[in-house]
N, C-alpha and C positions, 0 to 999 in steps of 0.2 A: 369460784371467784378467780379470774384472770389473777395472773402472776402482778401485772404493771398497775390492775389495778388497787392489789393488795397492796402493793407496796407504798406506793402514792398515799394512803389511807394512813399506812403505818409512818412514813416523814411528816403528814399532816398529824397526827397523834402525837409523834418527839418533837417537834414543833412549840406546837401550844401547851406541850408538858413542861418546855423549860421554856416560853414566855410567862404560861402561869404560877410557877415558882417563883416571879419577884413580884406580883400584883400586892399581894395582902401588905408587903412592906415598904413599898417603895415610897408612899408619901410618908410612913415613918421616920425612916431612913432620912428624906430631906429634911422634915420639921426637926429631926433631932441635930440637921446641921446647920438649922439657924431658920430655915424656907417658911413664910407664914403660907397660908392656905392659898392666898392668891401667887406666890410664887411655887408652891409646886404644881398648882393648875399648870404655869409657864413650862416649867420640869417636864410634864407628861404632854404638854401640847407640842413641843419640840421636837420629841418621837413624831407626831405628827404630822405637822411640818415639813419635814424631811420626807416622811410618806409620801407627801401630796406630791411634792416636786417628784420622787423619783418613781413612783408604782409607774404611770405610765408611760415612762420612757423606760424600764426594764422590762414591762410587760411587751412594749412593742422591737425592743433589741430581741425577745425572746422570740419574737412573729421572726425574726430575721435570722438570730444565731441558733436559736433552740431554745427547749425550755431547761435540757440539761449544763450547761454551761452556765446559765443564767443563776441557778437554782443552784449551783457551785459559789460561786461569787456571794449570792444573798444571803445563805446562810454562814458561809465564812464570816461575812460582817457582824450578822448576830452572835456568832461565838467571839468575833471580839470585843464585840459592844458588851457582855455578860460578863469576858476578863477585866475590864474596866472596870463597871459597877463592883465587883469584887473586892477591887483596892481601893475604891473611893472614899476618900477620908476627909473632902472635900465638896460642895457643890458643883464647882465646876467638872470635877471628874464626874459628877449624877451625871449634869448635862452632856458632860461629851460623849460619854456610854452612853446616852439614849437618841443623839444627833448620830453617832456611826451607826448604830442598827439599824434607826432611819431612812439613814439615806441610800445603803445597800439593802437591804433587807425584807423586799418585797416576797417573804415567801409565801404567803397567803394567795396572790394575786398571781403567781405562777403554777402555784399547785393547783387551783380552781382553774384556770388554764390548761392543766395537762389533764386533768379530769373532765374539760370539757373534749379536750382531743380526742381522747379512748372512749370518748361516749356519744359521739357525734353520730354516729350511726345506729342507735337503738331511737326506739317508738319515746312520745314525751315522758309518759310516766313509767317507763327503765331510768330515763335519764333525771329524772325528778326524784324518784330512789335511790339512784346511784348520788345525788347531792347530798341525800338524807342519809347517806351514811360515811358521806363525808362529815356531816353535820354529828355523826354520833362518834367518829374520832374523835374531832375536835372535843365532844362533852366530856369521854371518858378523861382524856388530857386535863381537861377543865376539871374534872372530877377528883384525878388523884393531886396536881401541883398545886393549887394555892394550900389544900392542908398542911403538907409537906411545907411549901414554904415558910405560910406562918407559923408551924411550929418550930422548923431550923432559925427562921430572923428570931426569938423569942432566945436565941444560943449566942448567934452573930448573924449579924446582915451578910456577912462573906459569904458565910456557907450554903444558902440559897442559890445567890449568883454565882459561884464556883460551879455545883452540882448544874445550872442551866447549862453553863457552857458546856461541863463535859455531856451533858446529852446532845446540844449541838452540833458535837464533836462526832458523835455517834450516827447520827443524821447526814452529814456530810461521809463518812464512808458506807452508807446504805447509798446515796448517790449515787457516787461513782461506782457502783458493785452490780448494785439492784434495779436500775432505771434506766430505760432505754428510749432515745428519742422519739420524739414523735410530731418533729415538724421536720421537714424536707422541700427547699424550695425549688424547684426547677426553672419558676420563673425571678426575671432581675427583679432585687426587692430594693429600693433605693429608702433611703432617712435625708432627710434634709433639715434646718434650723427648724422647720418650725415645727417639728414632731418631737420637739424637745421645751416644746411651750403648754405645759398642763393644762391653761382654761381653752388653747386651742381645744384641745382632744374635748374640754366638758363640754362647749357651747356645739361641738361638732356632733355629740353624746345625744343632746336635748336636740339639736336639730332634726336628726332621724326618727320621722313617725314612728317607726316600729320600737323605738328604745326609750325617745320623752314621758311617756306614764309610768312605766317599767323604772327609768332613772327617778320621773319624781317621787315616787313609792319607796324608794330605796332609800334616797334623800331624808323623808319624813321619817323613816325608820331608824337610819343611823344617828341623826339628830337628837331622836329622843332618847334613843339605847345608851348611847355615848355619855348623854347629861347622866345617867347611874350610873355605867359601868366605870367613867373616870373617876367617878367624887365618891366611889363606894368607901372606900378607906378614911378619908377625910369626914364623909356622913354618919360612918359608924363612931368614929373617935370623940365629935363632938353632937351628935344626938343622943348616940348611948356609952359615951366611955367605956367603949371597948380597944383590947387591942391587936396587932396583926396575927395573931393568933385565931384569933373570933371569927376576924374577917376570912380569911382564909376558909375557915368553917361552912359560911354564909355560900362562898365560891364552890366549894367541894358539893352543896347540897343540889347548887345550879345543874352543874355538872354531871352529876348522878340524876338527875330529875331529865334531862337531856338528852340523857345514855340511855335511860328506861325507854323513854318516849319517843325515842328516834327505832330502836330497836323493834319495840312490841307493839308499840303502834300508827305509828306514821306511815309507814311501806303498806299496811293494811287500810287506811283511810285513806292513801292515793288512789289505789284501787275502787274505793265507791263512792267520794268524794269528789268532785269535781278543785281543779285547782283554786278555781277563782272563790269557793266558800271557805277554801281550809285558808287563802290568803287573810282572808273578812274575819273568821274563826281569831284566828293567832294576831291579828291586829287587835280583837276585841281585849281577850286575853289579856297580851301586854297594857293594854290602856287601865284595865281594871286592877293590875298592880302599881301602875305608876298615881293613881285615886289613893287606893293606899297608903303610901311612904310619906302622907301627910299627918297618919294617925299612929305612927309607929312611936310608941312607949314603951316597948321590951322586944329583947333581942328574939325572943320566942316567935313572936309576929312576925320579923324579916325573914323567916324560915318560908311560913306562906305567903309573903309576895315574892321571893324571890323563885318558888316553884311555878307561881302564874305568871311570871317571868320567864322565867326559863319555855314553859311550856311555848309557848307566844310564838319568845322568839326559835324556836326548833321549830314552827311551822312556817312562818315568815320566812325567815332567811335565804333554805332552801329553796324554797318555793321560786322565789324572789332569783335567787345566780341563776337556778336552774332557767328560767323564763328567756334569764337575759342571754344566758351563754346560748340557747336554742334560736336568736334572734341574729347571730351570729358565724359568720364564717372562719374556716380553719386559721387564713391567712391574718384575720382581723381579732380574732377571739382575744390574745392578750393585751391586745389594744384597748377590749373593751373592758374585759377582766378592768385593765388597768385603770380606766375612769371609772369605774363602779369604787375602785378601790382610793381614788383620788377622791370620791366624795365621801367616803368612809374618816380618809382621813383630814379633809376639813373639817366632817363636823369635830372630829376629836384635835382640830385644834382652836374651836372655837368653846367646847363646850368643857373640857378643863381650867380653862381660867375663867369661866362665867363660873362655870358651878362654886369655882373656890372663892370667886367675890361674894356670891349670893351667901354661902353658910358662915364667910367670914362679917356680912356687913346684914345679912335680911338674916331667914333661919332657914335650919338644912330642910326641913319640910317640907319648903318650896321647891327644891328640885323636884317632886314629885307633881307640881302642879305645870309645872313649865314643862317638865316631859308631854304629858297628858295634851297641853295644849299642842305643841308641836309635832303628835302624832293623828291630831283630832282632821286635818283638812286631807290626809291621808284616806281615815276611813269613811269619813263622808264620802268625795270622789268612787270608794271603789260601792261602796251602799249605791249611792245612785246610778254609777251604769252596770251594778247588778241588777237593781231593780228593772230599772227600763230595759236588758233585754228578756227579763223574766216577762216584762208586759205586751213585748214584743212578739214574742213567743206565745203566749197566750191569745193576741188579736191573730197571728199566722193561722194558728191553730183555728181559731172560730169562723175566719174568711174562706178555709178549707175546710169545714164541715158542713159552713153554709154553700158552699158549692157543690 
């Protein structure tokens, strides 16, 4: 394994080690300072927010300065966003800790950018592997920090966010140590006002044929991922009174189920899978967990939706950056990185305040039915023009044999 490539894996693993250290507690932490359900939807969509405005204008300063300078900066912000939530004793410090990581803090959308850089030059399914184990940092991350957390917030909420920052901390001297550029422009790169207007970059997104199915596939995905992964906390607390502890639990098993399955067998189904079945596969997947979450009556059950969950999405996702990052040039990659990552985080600011209205005024079960719906026009679309060039292919075939 390449030196840059190891190491990008391992910032993408400290990363979402100390973002998922505050998951399992952070709607706790608000309701215990006063926030009903439909205000920490606000809480966690605010992170988002922030998102949406800055991912593609740090993705595209990174097309211009690099991705190491950029990835300096954004994760600085997350270790100050994590010093805040630490001493917050108040809402407004939730919100401002989660408005500063925000709005700097696009590490996600630069790291999938440097990984598309060093991979730019391998065949598609190298480079659909090499996502897939992007995809399996992130799970181990995913795997050990929300335990960890919810067992630390179960002590004090500090101690979670304290421990994120200092791996933050950690992350940022692997940066500057271990990472080496990988954009160099030769030619004049100019930014003007309106590369600093987000729906420009969306509506310019959807307008390129090569990237509109690709983007709305993505769209339907994060839409309905968003509506569980935000209200996990909040659906656990008032469908099964559980606490961040539990939840945490629930996260760890994602995790681990992710890490398996990205590991032992994803990199072996690229190989004799075609993409466009394992995208159909892991959309099914997911759909038939989010069916479920309307019949859950013990925490036992969330165990197995959350593994047909997980599995789903460990084929989707990848699938999915890798498709789009390939659709893409060196110059533009963060650019695009950056709108994949601006629709990611719309839906997460649309679907933490719906979700917390829905379990606060209808019942939490129904998140699970509103997923299901907004991931349904998804799979239809990719069923029918899988179908029709399977039939295509079949009439080809028959025109050529009757010749």
């Amino acid at each position: 394994m390449k030196k840059d490539f190891f190491t990008i894996l391992i910032i993408i693993f400290t990363e979402v080690l100390g973002w998922s250290l505050i998951l399992p507690f952070l709607p706790y932490l608000a309701t215990d300072l006063g926030a009903t359900p439909t205000v920490v939807g606000i809480i966690v969509a605010s992170f988002a927010l922030c998102q949406f405005i800055s991912a593609p204008i740090i993705g595209k300063l990174s097309d211009k300065y690099g991705r190491k300078p950029l990835l300096l900066i954004s994760q600085f912000s997350t270790f100050i966003g994590f010093i805040l939530l630490g001493v917050a004793d108040s809402l407004f410090l939730v919100l401002l800790s989660r408005i500063i990581d925000g709005l700097f803090g696009s590490n996600m959308t630069l790291s999938r950018a440097y990984l598309g850089d060093i991979t730019r030059d391998e065949d598609k399914k190298t480079q659909t592997k090499s996502f897939g184990y992007m995809s399996t940092a992130f799970g181990i991350g995913f795997f050990i920090g929300p335990a960890i957390g919810g067992f630390l917030a179960t002590i004090d909420y500090s101690i979670p966010s304290f421990l994120a920052a200092g791996i933050s901390g950690i992350t940022l001297i692997m940066i500057v140590l271990l990472l080496e550029e990988t954009v160099i422009n030769d030619k004049e790169f100019k930014l003007v006002i309106d590369d600093f207007i987000p729906l420009k970059d969306l509506f310019e997104g959807f307008s390129n044929p090569e990237l509109q199915l690709l983007l709305f596939y993505f769209l339907t995905f994060v839409l309905s991922f968003s509506l569980i992964t935000a209200n996990l906390g909040l659906f656990s607390e008032y469908q099964l009174g559980v606490g961040p502890d539990t939840v945490g639990l629930y996260l760890m098993f994602v995790g681990l189920i992710r890490v398996v399955f990205q590991l032992l067998i994803f990199p072996k189904l690229v190989n004799f899978v075609s993409r466009e079945i394992l995208f159909i596969l892991g959309q099914l997947s997911i759909f038939l967990a989010y069916t479920q979450i309307i019949f859950v009556i013990s925490g036992m059950y969330m165990f197995v939706i959350m593994g047909l969950f997980s599995i789903g999405a460990g084929i989707v996702r990848p699938t999915l950056t890798s498709e789009i990052s390939s659709k893409t040039d060196l110059r533009n990659r963060g650019k695009v990185m950056g709108v994949a990552d601006s629709l990611q985080s719309l839906s997460q600011i649309l679907t933490p305040i719906l979700g917390g209205w829905i379990i606060e005024t209808i019942f939490p079960g129904s998140l699970g039915i509103l997923s299901a719906t907004l991931l349904l026009p998804s799979i239809a679309v990719s069923l029918f023009l899988f179908t029709n060039r399977v039939r295509e292919s079949k009439n080809n075939s028959s025109f050529e044999v009757g010749q």
